[in-house]
C-alpha positions as CSV (number, residue, x, y, z in Angstrom):
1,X,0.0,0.0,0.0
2,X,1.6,3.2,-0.8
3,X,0.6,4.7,2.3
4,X,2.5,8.3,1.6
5,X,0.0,9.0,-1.2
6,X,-2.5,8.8,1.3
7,X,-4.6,12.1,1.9
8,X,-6.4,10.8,5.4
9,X,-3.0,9.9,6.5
10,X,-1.9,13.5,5.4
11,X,-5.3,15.5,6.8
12,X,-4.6,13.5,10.5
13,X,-1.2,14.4,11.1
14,X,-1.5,18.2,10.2
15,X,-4.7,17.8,12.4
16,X,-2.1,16.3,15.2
17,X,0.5,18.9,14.5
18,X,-1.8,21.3,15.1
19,X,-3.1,20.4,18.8
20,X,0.4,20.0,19.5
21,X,1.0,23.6,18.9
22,X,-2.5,24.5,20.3
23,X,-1.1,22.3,23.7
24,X,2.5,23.7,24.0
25,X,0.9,27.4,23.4
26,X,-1.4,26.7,26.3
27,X,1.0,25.3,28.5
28,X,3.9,27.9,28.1
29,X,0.7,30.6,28.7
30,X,-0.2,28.7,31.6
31,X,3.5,28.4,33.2
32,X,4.0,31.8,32.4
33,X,0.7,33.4,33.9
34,X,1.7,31.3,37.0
35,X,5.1,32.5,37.5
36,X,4.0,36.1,36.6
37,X,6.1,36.9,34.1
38,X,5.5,38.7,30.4
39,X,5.0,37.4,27.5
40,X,8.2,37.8,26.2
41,X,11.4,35.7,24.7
42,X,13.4,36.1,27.7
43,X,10.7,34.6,29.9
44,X,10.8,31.8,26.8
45,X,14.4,31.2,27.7
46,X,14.3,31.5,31.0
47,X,11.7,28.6,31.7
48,X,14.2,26.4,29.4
49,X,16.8,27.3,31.8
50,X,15.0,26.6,34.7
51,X,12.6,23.0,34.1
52,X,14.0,20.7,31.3
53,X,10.7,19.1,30.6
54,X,10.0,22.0,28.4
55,X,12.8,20.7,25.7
56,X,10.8,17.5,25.9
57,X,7.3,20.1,25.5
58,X,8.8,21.4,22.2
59,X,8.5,17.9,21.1
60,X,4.9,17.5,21.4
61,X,3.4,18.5,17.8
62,X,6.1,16.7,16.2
63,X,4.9,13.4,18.2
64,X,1.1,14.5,18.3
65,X,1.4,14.6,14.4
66,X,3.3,10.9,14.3
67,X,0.7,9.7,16.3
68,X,-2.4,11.1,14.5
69,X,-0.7,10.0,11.2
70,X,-0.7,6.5,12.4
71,X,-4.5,6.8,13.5
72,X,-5.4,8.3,9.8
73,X,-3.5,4.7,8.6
74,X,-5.7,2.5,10.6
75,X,-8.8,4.7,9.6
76,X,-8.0,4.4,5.8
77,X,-7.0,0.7,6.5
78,X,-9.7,0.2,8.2
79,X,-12.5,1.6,5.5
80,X,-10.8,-0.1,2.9
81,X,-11.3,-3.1,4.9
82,X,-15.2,-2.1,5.1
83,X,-16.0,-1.4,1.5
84,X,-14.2,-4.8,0.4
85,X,-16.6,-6.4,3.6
86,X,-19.7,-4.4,1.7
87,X,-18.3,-5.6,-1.9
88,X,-18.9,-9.4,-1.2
89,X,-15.8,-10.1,-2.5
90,X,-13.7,-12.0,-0.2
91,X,-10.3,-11.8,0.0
92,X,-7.5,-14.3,-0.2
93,X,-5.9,-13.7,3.3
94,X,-7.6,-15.6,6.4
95,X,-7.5,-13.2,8.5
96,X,-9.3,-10.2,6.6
97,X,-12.6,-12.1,6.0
């Protein structure tokens, strides 16, 4: 299956990029209402400098997007699996019927 020519694949990991950025955005707003700084690119660096679990933060969309890539496979597997199912045709591996 040429999975990269895929357009659900495609839609679900921009759509998992997305709340990544949408979740790291809230949380830095969060961490930075709570400490009471501005919203500035010193107070950026300075909660780098101070917790290392916002390197592993900055991570998130590119992991949210993996993720939600992997659940727009099993969808488009998973329809394809449906339609032959609704086709009547049955198919030549075990398992799939």
């Amino acid at each position: 299956m040429e999975w990269y020519k895929n357009r659900t694949v495609y839609r679900y990991a921009i759509l998992g990029f997305l709340a990544g950025i949408v979740l790291l955005f809230a949380v830095y707003w969060l961490e930075i209402q709570a400490a009471h700084l501005p919203f500035t690119l010193d107070s950026y660096r300075s909660l780098h400098g101070n917790n290392y679990i916002f390197f592993l933060l900055d991570l998130g969309p590119i992991v949210f997007g993996i993720i939600f890539g992997l659940m727009g496979l099993q969808r488009s597997l998973n329809l394809k699996i449906m339609q032959g199912k609704k086709s009547g045709r049955r198919s030549s591996t075990p398992f799939l019927t």
